[in-house]
C-alpha positions in Angstrom: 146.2 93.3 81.2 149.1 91.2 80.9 149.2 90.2 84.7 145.5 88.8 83.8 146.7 86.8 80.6 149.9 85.6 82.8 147.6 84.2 85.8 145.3 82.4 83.2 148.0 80.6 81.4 149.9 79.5 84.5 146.1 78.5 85.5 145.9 76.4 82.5 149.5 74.7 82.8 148.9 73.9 86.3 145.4 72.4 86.2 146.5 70.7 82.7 149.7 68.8 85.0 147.0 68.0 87.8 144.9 66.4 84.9 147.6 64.8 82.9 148.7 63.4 86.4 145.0 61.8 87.2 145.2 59.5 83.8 141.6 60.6 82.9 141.8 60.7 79.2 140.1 57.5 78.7 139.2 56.3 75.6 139.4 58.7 72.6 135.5 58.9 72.4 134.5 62.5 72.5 130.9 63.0 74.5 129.6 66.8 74.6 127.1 67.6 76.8 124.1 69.7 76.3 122.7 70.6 80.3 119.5 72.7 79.6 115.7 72.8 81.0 113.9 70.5 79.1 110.7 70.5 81.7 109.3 73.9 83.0 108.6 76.9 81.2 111.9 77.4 80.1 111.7 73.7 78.8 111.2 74.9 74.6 114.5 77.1 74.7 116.3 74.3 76.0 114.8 71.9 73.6 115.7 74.4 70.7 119.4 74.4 71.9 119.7 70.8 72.3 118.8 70.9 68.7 121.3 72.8 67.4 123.9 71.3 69.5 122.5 67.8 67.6 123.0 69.4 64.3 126.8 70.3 64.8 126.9 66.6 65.9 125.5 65.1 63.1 127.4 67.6 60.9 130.9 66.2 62.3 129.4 62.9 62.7 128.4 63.0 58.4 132.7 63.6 57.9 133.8 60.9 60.0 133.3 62.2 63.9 136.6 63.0 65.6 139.8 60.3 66.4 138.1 58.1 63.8 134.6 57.5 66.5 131.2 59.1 66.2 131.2 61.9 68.6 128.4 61.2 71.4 125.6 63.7 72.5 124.2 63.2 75.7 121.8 65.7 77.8 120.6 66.7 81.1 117.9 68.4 82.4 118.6 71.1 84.9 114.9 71.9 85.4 115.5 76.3 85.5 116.7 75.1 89.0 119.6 76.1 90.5 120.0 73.2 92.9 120.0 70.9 89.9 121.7 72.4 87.8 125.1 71.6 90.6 123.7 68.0 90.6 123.6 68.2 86.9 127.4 69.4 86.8 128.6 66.9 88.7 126.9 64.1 87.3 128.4 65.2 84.2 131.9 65.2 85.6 131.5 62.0 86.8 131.0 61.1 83.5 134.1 62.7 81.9 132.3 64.4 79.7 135.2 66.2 76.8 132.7 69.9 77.1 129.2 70.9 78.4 127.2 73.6 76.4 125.0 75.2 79.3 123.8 76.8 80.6 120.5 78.6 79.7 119.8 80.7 82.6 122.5 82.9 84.3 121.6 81.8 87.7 122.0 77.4 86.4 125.4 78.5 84.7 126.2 80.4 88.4 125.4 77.4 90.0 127.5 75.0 87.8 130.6 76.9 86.8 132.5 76.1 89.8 132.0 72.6 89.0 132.6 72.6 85.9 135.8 74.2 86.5 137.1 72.5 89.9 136.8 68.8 87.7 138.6 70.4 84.7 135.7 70.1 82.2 134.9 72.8 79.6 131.6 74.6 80.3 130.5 77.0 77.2 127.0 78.7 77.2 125.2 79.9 74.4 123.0 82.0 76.5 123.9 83.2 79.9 124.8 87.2 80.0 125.2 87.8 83.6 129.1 89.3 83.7 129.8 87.1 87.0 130.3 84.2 84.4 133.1 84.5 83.1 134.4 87.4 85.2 138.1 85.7 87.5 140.2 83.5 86.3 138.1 80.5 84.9 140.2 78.8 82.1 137.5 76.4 81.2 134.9 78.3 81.2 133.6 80.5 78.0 130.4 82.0 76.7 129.5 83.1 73.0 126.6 85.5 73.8 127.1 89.0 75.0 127.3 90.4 78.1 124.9 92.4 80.4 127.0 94.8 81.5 127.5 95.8 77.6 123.6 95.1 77.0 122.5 96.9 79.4 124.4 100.0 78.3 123.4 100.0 75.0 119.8 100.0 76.0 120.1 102.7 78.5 122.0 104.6 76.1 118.7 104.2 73.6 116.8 105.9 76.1 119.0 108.3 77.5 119.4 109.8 73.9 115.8 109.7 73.1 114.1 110.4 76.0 116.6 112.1 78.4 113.6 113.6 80.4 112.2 110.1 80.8 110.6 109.0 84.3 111.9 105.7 84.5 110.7 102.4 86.2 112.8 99.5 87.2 111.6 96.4 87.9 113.7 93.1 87.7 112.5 89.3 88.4 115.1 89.2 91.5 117.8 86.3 89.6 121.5 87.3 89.1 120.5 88.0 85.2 117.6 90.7 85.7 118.9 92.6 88.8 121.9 92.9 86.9 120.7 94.1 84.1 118.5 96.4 85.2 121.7 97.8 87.9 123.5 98.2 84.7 120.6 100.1 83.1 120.4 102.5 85.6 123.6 103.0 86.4 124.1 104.3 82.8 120.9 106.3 82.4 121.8 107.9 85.6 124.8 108.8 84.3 124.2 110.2 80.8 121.1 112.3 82.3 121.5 112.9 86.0 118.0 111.3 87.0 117.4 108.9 89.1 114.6 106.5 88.9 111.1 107.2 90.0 110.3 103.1 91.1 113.1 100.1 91.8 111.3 97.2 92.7 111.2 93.2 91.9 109.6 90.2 92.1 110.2 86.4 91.8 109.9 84.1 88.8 107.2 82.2 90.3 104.8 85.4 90.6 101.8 85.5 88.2 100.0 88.2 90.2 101.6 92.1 89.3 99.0 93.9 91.3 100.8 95.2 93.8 103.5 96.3 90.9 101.0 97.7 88.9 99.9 99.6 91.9 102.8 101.2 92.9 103.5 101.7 88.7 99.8 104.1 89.2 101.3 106.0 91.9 105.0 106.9 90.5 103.5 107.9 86.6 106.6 106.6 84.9 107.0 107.5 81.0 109.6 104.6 80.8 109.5 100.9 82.7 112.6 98.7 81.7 112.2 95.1 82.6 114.8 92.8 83.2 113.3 89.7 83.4 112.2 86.7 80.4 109.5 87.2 78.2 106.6 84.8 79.7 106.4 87.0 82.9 107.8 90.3 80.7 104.0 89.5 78.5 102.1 88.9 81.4 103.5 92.1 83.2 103.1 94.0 80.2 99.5 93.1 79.7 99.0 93.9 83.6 100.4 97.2 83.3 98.5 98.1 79.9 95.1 97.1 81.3 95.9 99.2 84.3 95.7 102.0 82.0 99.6 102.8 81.9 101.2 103.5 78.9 105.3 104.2 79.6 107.3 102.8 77.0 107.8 98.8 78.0 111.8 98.3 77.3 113.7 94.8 78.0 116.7 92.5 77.5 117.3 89.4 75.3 115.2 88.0 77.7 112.3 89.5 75.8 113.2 89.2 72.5 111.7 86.0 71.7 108.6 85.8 69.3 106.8 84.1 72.2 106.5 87.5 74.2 105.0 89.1 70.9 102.4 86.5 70.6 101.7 86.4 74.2 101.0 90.6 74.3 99.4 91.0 71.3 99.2 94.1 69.4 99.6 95.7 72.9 103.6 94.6 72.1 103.2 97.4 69.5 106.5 99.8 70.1 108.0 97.9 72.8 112.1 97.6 72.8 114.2 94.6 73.4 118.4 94.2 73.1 119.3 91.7 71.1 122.7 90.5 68.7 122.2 93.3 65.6 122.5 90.2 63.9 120.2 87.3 65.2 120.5 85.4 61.8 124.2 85.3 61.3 126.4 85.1 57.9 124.9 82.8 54.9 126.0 79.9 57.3 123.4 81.1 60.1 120.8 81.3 57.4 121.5 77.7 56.5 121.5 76.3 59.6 118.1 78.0 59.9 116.9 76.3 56.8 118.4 72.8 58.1 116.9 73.3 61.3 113.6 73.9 60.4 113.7 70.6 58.1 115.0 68.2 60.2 112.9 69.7 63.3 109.8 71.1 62.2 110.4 74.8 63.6 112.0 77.7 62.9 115.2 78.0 65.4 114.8 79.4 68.8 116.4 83.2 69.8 119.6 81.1 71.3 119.8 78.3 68.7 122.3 80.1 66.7 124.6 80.8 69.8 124.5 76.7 70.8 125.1 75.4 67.1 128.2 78.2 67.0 129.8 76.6 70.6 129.4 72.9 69.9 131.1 74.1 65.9 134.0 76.0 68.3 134.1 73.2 70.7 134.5 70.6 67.6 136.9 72.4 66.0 138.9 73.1 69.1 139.1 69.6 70.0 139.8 68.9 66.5 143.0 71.4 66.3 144.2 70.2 69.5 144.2 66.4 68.6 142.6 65.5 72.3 140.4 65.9 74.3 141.9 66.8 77.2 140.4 70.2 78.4 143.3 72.2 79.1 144.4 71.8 75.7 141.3 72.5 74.1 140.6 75.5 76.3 144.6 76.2 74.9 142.9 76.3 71.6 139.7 78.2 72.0 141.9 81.2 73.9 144.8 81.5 71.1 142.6 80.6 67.8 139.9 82.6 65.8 137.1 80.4 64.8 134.9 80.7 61.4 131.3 80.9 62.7 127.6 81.1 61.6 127.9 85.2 63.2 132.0 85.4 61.2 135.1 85.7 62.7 134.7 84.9 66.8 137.8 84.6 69.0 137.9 85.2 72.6 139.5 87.2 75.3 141.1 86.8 78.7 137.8 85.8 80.5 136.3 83.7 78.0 133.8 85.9 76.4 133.6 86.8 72.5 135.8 89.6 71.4 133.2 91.4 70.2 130.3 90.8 71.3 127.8 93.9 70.7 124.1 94.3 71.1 121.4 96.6 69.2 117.9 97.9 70.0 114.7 96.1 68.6 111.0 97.0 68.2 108.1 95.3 68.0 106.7 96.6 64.8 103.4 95.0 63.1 103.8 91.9 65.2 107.8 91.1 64.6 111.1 92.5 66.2 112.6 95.2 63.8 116.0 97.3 64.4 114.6 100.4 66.2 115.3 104.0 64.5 118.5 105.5 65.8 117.1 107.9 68.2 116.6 111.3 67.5 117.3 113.9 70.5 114.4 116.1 71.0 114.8 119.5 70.3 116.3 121.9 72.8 113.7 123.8 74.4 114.1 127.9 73.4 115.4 130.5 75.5 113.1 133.3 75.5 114.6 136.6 74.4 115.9 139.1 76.9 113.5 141.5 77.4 
């Protein structure tokens, strides 16, 4: 442990000399970055971000900005692609941005972070669970969502403890976020009951067509399929699978636990389970930004909106407390403080990642996500009396 914290901080003195030595502090105007998809089917959770990052910014803005200047939001759209979402980074480093809150997808951020990193810029996502984030020595780099490895645990555990009998399904949508998850799930119902699963299989993001899963779904009879994948394709596969006549218990990620998968089922997203942060809302500060939100924007926030308004107020404040913008010092700052946030108290460890950063089961119940009954072991089966 103290070999990790000793190679991140002389990570942070050495890159913070390099930087010093360039002279690329500029001017004192601080620009954040919001690099999201704003086109695609991922385009209305980036939108819903960019909002909330526009609220901090207009918040900071109100008092003053920071060094005396308005602090500048500019954005980027990284189209769900991986390819642009490098271009994106880069683009943004040529700009000198002070931080970039992105981004949404595991795979973009996976794509970026090395970037982000290599130019000395800081990179916090509001949204990207895949471990591989933050996991080596990235100084710059920081998340304030959970992780998978501890998401997909606590939904495994779910099952394991209510079901332990459970034929379970796995099917993923083949990015680094859903195979991962879905490895983790596994690996940890595996564990705690000594099954293995009946199916493994995957598919890409672009597939509309599940026959072929649903097929081999008919053939194995699960009682269980976890899907690690978002909730557009996690609706359509769901409906697939329910019209095939199938009726295992349909359990997700945060992927899923979005209000647009519920609409998208239907009632047939009656009893399905999703992970999510036990508390979506945050403190009384959470629940105001929800009110603001929905007045200046016209909606109610998005799953992750919460997560990007809490970076850019951590990014703010850190930049604030370290009198620059220079991101070594800032990076300094986010490591060794403890921010006041819309979810309470949030520092950060040695990779980057929240403290604490736990997860809780959800149901769909009467058309809205509702914390699902701690399960209840069934009973041991009797042992019939010696004859």
């Amino acid at each position: 442990m103290f070999r990790k914290y000793a190679l991140v901080s002389v990570a942070l003195l050495v890159i913070g000399a390099a930087f010093m030595l360039t002279g690329c502090l500029g001017s004192k105007t601080v620009t954040i970055a919001v690099a999201m998809p704003l086109t695609g089917e991922d385009a209305e959770e980036g939108k819903s971000i960019v909002n909330a990052v526009q609220l901090a910014v207009d918040e900071v803005n109100a008092k003053g900005g920071l060094f005396g200047k308005p602090v500048q939001l500019v954005t980027k759209d990284d189209h769900g692609s991986t390819e642009t979402a490098a271009k994106v980074a880069g683009e943004l480093c040529d700009d000198k941005v002070a931080a970039v809150i992105g981004h949404y997808t595991s795979s973009c951020t996976l794509a970026a972070r090395d970037i982000y990193f290599t130019r000395k810029i800081i990179m916090m996502t509001p949204s990207s669970t895949n471990p591989a984030v933050t996991d080596g020595i990235y100084p710059t780099i920081f998340r304030v969502c959970g992780r998978d490895d501890k998401q997909g645990e606590a939904a495994a555990e779910h099952v394991a403890a209510a079901w332990p009998d459970a034929k379970v399904a796995l099917i993923h949508d083949n990015s680094s976020y859903g195979k991962d998850l879905a490895d983790k799930f596994l690996s940890i119902f595996s564990a705690k009951t000594k099954k293995e699963s009946v199916l493994y299989t995957h598919f890409d993001r672009s597939v509309v067509d599940f026959e072929p899963v649903v097929k081999e779904l008919k053939e194995k009879e699960p009682t269980v399929i976890y899907f690690g994948g978002l909730f557009l394709q996690g609706a359509e596969l769901l409906k697939a699978i329910r019209s095939a006549g199938i009726n295992a218990l349909f359990v997700s990620g945060d992927g899923c636990w979005n209000e647009e998968f519920i609409k998208r089922a239907g009632a047939l997203s009656e009893g399905c389970l999703a992970t999510f942060n036990p508390q979506p809302e945050g403190t009384s500060e959470g629940k105001a930004f929800a009110r603001e939100y929905k007045a200046k924007f016209g909606d109610d926030p998005h799953p992750y909106s919460l997560f990007a308004y809490t970076a850019a107020k951590i990014i703010i404040a850190a930049i604030q407390k370290a009198g620059s913008k220079d991101p070594i010092a800032v990076a300094q700052v986010i490591r060794s403080q403890q921010f006041d946030t819309p979810f309470g108290p949030m520092s950060f460890d040695q990779k980057g990642d929240p403290s604490e950063s736990p997860w809780t089961v959800w149901q769909v119940e009467n058309g809205k996500f509702v914390t699902a009954p701690k399960p209840v072991p069934p009973p041991a089966a009797e042992t019939p009396p010696e004859k």
